[in-house]
PDB file of N, CA, C and O in Angstrom:
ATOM      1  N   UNK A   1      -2.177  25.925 -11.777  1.00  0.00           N
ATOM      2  CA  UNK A   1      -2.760  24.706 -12.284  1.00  0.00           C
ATOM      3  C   UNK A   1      -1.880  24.166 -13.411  1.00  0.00           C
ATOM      4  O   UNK A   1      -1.485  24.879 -14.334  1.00  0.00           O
ATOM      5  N   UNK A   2      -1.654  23.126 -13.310  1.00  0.00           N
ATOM      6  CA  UNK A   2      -0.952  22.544 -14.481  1.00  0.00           C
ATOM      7  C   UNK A   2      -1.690  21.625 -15.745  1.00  0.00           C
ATOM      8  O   UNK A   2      -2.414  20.705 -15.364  1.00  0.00           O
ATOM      9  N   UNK A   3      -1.576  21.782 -16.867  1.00  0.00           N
ATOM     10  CA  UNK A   3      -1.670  21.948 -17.853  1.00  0.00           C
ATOM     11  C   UNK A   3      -2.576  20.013 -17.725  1.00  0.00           C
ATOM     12  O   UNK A   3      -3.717  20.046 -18.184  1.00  0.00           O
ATOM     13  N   UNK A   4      -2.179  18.708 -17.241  1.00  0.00           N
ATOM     14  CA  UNK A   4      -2.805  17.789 -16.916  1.00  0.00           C
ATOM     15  C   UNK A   4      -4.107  17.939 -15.969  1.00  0.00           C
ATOM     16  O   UNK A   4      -5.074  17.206 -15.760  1.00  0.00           O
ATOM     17  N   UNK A   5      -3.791  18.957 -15.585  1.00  0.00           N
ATOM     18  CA  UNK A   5      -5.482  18.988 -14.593  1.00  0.00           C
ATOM     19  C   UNK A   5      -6.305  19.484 -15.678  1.00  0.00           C
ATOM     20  O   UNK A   5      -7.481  19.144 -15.544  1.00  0.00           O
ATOM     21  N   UNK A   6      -6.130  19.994 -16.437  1.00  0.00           N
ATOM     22  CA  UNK A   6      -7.905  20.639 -17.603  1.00  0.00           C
ATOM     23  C   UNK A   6      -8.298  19.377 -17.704  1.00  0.00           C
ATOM     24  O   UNK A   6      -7.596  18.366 -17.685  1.00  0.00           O
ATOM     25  N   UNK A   7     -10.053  19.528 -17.868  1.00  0.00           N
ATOM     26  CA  UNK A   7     -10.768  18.692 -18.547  1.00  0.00           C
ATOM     27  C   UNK A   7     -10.673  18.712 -20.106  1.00  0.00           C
ATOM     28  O   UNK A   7     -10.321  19.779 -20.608  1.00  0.00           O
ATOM     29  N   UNK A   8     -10.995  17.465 -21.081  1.00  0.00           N
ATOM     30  CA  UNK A   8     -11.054  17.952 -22.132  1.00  0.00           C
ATOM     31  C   UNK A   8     -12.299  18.895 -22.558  1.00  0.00           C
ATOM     32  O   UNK A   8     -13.384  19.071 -22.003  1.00  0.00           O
ATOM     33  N   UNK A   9     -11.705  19.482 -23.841  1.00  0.00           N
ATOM     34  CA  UNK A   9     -12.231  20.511 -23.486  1.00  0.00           C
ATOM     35  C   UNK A   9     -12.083  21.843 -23.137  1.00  0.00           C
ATOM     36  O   UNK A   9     -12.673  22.802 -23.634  1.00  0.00           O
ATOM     37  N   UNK A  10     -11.359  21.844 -22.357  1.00  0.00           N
ATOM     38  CA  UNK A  10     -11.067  23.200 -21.399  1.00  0.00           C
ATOM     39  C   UNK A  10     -10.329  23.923 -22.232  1.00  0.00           C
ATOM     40  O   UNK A  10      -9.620  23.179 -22.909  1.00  0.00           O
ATOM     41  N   UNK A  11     -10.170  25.160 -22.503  1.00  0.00           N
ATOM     42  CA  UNK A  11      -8.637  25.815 -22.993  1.00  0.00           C
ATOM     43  C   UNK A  11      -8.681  27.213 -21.602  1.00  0.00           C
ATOM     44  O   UNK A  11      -9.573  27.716 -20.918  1.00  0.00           O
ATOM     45  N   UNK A  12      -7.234  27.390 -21.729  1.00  0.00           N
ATOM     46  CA  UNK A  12      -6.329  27.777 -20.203  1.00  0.00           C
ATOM     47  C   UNK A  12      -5.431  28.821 -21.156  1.00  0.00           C
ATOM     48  O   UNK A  12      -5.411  29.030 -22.369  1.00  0.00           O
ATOM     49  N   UNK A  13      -4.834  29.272 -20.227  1.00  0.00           N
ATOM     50  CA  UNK A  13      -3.279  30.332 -21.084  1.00  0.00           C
ATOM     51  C   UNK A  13      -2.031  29.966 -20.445  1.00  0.00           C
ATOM     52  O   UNK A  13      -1.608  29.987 -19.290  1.00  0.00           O
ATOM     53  N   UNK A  14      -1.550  29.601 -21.659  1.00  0.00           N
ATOM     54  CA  UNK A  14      -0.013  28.818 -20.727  1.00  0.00           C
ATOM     55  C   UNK A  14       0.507  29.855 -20.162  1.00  0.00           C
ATOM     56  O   UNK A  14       0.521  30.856 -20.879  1.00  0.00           O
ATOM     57  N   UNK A  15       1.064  29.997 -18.823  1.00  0.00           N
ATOM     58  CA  UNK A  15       1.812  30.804 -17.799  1.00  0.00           C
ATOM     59  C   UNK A  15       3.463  30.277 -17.621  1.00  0.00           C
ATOM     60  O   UNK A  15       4.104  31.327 -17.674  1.00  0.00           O
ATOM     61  N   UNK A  16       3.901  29.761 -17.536  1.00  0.00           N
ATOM     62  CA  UNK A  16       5.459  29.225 -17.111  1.00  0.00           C
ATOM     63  C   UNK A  16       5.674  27.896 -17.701  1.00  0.00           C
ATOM     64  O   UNK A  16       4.596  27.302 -17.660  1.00  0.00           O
ATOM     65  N   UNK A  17       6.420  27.301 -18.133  1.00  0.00           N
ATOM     66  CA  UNK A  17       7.374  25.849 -18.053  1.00  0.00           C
ATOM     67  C   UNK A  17       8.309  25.924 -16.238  1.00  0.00           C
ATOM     68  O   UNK A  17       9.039  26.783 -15.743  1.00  0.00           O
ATOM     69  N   UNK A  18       7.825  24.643 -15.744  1.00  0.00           N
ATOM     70  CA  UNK A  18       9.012  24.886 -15.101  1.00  0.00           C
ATOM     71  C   UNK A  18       9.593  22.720 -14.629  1.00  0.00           C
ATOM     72  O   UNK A  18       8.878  21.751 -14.378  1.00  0.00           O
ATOM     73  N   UNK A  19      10.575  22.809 -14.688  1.00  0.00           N
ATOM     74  CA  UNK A  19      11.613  21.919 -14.430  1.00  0.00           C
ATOM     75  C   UNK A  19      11.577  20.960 -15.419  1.00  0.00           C
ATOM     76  O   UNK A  19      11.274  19.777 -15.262  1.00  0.00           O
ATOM     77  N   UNK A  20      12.049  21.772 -16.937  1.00  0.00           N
ATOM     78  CA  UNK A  20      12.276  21.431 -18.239  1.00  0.00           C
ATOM     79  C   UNK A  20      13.133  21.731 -18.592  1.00  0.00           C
ATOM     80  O   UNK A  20      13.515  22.878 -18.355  1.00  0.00           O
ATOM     81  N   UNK A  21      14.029  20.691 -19.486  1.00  0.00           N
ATOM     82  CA  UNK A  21      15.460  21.451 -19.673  1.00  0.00           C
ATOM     83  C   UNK A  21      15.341  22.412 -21.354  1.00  0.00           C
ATOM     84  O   UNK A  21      14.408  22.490 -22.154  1.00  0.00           O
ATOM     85  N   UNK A  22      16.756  23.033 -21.368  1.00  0.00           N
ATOM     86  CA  UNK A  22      16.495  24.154 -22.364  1.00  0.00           C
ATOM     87  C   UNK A  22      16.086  23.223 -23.581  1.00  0.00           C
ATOM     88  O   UNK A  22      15.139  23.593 -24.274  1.00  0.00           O
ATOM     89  N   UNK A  23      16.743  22.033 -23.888  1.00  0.00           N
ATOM     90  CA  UNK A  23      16.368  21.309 -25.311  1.00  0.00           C
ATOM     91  C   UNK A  23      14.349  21.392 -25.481  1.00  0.00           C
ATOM     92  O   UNK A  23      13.699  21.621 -26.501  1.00  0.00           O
ATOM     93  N   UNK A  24      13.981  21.183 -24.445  1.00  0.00           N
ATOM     94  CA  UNK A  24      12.176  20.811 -24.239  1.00  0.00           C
ATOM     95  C   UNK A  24      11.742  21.784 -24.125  1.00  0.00           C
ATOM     96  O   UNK A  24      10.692  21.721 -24.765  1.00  0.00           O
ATOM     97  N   UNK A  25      11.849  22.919 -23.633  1.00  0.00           N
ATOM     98  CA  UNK A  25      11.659  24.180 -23.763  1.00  0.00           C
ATOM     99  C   UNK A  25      11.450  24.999 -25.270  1.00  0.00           C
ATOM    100  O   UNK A  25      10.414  25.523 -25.679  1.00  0.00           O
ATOM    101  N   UNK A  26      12.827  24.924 -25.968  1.00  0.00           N
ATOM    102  CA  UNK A  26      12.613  25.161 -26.769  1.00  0.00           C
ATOM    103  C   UNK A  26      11.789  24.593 -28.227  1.00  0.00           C
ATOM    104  O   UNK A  26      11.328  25.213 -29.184  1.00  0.00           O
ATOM    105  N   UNK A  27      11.849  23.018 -27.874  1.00  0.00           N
ATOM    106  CA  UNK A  27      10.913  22.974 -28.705  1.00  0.00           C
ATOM    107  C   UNK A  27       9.632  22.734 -28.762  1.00  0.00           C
ATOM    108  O   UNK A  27       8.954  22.304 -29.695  1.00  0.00           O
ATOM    109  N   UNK A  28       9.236  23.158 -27.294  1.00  0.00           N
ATOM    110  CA  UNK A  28       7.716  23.411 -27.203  1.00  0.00           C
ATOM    111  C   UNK A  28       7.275  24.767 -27.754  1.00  0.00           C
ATOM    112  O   UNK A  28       6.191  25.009 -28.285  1.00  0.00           O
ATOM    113  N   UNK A  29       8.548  25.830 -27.491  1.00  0.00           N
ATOM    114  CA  UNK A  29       8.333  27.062 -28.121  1.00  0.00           C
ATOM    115  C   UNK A  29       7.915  27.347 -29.384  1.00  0.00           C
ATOM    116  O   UNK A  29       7.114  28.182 -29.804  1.00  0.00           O
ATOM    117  N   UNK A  30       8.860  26.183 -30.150  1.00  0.00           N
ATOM    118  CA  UNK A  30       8.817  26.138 -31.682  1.00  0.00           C
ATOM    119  C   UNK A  30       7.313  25.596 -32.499  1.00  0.00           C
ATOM    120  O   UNK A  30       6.817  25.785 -33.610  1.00  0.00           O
ATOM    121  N   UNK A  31       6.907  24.769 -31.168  1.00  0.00           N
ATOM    122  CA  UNK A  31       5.625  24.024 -31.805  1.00  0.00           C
ATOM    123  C   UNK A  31       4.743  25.399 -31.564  1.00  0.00           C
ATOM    124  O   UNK A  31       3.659  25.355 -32.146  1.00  0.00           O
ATOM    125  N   UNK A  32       5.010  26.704 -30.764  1.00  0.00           N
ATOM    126  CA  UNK A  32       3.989  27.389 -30.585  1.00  0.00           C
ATOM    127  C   UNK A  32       3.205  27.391 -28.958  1.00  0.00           C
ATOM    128  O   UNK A  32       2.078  27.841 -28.752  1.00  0.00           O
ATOM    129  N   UNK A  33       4.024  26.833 -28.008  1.00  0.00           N
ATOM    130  CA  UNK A  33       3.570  26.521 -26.554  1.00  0.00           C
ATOM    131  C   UNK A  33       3.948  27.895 -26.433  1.00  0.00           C
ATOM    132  O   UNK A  33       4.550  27.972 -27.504  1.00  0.00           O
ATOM    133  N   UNK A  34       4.089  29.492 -25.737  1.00  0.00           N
ATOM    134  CA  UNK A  34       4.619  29.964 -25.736  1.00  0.00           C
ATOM    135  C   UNK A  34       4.039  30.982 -24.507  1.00  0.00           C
ATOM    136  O   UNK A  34       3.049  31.690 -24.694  1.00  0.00           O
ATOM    137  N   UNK A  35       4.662  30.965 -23.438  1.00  0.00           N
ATOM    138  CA  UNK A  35       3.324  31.896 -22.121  1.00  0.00           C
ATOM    139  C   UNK A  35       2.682  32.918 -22.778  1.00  0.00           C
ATOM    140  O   UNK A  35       3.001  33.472 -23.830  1.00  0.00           O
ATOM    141  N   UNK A  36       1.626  33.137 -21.957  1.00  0.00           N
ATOM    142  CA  UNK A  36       0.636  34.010 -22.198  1.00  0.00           C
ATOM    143  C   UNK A  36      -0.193  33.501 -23.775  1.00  0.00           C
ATOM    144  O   UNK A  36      -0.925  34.219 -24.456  1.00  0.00           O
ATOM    145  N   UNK A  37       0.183  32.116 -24.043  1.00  0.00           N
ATOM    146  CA  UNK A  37      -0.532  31.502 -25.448  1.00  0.00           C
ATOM    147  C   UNK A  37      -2.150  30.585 -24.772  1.00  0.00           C
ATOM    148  O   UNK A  37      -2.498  30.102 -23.695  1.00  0.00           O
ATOM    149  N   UNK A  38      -2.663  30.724 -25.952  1.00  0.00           N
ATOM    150  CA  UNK A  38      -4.008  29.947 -25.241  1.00  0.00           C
ATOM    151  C   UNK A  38      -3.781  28.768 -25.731  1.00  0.00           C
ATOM    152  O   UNK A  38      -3.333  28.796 -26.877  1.00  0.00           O
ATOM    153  N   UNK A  39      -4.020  27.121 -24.998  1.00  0.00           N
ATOM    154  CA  UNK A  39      -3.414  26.522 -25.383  1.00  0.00           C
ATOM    155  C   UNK A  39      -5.180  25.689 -24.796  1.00  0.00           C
ATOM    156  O   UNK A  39      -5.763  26.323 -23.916  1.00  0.00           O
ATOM    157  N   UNK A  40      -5.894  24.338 -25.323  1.00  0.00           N
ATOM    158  CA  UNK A  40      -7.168  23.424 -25.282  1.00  0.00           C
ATOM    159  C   UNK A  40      -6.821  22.178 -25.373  1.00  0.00           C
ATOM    160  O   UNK A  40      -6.274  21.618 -26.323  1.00  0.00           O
ATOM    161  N   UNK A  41      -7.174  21.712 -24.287  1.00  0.00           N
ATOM    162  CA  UNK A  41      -6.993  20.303 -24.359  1.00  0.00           C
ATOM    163  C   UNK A  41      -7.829  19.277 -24.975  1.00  0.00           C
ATOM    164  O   UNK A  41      -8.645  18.832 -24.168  1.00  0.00           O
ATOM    165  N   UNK A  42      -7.885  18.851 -25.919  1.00  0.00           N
ATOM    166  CA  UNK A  42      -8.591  18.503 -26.588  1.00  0.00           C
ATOM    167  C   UNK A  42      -8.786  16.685 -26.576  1.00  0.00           C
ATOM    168  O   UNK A  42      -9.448  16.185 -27.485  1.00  0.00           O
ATOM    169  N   UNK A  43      -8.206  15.839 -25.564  1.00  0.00           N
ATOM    170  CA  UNK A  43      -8.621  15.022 -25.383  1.00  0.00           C
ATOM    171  C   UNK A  43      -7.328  14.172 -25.013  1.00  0.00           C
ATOM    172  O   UNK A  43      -6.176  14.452 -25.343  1.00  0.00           O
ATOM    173  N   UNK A  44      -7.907  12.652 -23.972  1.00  0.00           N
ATOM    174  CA  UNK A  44      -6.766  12.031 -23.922  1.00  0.00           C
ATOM    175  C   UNK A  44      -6.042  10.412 -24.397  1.00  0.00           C
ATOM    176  O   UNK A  44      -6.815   9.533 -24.777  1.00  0.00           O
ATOM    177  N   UNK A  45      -5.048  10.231 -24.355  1.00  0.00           N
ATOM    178  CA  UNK A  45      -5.094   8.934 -24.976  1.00  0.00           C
ATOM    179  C   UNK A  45      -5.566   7.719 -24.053  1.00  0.00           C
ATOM    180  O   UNK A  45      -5.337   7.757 -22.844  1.00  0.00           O
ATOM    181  N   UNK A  46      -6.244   6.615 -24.655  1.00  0.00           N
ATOM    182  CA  UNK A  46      -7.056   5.798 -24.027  1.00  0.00           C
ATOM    183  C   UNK A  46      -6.582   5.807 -22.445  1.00  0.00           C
ATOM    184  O   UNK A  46      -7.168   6.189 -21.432  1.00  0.00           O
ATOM    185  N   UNK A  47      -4.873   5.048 -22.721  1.00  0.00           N
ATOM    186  CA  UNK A  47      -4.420   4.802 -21.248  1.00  0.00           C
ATOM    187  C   UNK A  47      -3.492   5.880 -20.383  1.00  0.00           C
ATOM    188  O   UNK A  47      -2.606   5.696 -19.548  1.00  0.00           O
ATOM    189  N   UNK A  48      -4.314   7.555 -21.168  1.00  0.00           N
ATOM    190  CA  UNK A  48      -3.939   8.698 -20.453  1.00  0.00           C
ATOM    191  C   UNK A  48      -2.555   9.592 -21.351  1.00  0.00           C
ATOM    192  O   UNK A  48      -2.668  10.818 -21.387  1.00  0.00           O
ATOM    193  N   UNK A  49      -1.518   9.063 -21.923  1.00  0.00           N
ATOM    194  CA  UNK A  49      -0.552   9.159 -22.662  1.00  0.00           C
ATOM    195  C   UNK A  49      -0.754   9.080 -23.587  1.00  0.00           C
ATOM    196  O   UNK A  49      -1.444   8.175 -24.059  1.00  0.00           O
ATOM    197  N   UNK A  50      -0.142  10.162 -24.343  1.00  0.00           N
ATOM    198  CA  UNK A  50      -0.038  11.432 -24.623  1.00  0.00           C
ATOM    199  C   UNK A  50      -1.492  12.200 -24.150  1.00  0.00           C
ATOM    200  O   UNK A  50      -2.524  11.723 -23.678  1.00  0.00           O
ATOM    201  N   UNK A  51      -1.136  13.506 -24.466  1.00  0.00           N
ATOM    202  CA  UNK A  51      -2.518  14.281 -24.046  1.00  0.00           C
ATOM    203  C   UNK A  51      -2.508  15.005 -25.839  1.00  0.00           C
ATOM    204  O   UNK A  51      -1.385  15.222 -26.295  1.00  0.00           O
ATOM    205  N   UNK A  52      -3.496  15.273 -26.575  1.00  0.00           N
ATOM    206  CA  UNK A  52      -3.646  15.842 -27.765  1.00  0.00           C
ATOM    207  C   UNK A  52      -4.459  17.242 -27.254  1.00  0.00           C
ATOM    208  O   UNK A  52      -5.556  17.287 -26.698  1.00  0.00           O
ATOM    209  N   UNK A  53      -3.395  18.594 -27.695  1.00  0.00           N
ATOM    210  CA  UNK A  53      -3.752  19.695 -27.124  1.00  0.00           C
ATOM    211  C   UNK A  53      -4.224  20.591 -28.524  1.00  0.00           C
ATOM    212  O   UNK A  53      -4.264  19.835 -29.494  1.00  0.00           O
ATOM    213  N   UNK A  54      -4.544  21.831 -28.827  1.00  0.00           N
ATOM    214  CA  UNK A  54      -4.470  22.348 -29.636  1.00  0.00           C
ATOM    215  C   UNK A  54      -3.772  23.647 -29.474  1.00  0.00           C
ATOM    216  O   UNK A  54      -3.709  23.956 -28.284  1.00  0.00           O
ATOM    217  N   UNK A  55      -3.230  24.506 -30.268  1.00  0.00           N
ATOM    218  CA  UNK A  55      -2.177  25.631 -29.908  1.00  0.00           C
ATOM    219  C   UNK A  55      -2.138  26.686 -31.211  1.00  0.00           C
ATOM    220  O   UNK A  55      -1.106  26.707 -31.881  1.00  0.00           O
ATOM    221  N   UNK A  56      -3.188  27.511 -31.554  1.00  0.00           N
ATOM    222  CA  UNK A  56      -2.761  28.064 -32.346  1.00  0.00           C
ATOM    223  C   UNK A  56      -3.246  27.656 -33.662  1.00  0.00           C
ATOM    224  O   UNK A  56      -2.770  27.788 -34.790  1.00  0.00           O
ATOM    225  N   UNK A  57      -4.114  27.225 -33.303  1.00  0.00           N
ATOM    226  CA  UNK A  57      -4.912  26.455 -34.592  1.00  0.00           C
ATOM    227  C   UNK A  57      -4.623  24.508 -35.062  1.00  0.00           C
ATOM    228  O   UNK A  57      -5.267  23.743 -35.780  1.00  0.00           O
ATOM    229  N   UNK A  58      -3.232  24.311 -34.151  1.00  0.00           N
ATOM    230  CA  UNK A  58      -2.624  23.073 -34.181  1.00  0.00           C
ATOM    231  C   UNK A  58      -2.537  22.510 -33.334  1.00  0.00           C
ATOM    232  O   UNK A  58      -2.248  22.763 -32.164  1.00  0.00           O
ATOM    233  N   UNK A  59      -2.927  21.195 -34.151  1.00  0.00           N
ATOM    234  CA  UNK A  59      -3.292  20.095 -32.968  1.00  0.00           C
ATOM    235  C   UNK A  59      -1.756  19.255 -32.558  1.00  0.00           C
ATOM    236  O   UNK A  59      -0.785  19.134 -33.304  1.00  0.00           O
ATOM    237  N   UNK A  60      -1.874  18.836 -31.405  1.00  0.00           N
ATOM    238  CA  UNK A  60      -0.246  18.529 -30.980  1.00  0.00           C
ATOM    239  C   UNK A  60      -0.771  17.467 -29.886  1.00  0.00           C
ATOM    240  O   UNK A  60      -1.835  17.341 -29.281  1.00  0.00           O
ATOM    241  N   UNK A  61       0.617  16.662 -29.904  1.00  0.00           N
ATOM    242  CA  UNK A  61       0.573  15.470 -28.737  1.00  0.00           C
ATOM    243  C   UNK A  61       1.494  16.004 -27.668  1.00  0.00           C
ATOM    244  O   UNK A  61       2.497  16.333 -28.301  1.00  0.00           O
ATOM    245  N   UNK A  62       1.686  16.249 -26.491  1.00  0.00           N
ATOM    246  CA  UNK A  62       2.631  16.027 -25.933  1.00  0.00           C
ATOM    247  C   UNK A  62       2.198  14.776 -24.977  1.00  0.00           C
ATOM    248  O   UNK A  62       1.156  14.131 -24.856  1.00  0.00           O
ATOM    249  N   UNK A  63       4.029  14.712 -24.086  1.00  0.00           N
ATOM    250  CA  UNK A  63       3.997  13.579 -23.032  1.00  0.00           C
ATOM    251  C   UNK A  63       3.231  14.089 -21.769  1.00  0.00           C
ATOM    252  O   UNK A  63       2.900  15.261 -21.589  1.00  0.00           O
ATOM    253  N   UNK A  64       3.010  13.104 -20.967  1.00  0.00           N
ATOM    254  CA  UNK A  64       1.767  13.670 -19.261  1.00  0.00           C
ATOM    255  C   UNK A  64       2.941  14.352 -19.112  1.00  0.00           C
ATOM    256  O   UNK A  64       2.861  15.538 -18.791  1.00  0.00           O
ATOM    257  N   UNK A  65       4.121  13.805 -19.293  1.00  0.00           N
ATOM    258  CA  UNK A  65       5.325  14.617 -17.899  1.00  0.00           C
ATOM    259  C   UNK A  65       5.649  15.940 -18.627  1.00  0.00           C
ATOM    260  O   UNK A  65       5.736  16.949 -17.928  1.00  0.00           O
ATOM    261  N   UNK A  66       5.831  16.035 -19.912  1.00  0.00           N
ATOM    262  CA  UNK A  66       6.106  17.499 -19.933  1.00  0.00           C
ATOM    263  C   UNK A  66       4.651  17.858 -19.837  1.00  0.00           C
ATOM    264  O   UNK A  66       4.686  18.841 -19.097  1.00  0.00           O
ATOM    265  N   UNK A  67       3.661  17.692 -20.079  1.00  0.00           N
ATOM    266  CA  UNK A  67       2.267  18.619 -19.617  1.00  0.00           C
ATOM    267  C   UNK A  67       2.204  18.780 -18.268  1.00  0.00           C
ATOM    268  O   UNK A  67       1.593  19.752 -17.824  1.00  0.00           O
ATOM    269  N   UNK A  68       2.697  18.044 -17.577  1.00  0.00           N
ATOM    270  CA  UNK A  68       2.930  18.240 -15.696  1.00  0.00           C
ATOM    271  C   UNK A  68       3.714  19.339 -15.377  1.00  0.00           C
ATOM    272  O   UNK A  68       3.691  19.746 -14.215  1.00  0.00           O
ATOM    273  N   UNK A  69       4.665  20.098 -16.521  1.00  0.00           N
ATOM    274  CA  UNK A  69       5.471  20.622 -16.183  1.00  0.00           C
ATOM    275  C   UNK A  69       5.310  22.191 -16.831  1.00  0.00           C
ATOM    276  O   UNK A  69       6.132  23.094 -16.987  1.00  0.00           O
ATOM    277  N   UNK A  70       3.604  22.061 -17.185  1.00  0.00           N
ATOM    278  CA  UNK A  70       3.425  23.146 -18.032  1.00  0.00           C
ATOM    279  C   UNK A  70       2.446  24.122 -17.287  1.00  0.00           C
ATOM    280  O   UNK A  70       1.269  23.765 -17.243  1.00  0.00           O
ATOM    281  N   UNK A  71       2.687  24.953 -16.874  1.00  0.00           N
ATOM    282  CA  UNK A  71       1.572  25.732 -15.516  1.00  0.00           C
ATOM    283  C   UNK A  71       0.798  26.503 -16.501  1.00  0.00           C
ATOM    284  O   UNK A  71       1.260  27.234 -17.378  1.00  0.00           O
ATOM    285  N   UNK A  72      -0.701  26.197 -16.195  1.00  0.00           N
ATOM    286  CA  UNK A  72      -1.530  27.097 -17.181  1.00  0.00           C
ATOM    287  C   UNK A  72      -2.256  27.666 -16.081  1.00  0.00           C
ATOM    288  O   UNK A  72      -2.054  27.321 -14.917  1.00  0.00           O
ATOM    289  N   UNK A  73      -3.556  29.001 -16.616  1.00  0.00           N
ATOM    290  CA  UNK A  73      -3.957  29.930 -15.781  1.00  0.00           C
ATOM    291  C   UNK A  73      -5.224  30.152 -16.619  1.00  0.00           C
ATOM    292  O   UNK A  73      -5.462  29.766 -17.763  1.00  0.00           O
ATOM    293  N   UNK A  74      -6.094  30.977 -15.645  1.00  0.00           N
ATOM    294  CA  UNK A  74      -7.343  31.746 -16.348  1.00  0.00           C
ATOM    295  C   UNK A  74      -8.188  30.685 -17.420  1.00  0.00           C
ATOM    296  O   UNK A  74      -8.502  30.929 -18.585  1.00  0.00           O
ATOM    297  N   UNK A  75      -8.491  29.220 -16.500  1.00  0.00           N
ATOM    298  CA  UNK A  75      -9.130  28.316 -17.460  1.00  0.00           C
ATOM    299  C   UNK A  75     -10.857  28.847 -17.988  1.00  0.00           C
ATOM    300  O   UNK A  75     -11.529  29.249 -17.038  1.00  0.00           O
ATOM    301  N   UNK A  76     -11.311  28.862 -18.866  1.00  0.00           N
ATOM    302  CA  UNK A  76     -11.897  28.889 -19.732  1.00  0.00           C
ATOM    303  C   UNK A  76     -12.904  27.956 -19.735  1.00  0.00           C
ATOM    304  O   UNK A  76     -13.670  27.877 -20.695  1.00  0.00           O
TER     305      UNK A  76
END
């Protein structure tokens, strides 16, 4: 399941990045995206873009396309 399908609401455990390059990768790492992290979607922007997630106690925006590219598991 990827990380745009949760409802808000939902929190999931991030499982893989995949078809992200190393620059986006790493700094999703840095914000704390990190597999096996529990990561809640906490709501979306009016016209869908950005998605505001939480990670670790922090609240974060990413883009739909890197959240498309974020495989989460074991939703909650």
């Amino acid at each position: 399941m990827k990380l745009t399908q949760l409802k808000a609401g939902q929190c999931a455990q991030v499982k893989s990045f995949h078809h992200l390059s190393e620059s986006v990768r790493k700094r999703l790492m840095v914000m704390g995206i990190l597999p096996e992290t529990s990561i809640r979607l906490v709501r979306r922007a009016p016209l869908g873009d950005p998605l505001q997630v939480e990670v670790r106690g922090v609240l974060l925006a990413v883009r739909e396309t890197i959240a498309s590219a974020i495989e989460v598991g074991d939703v909650k």
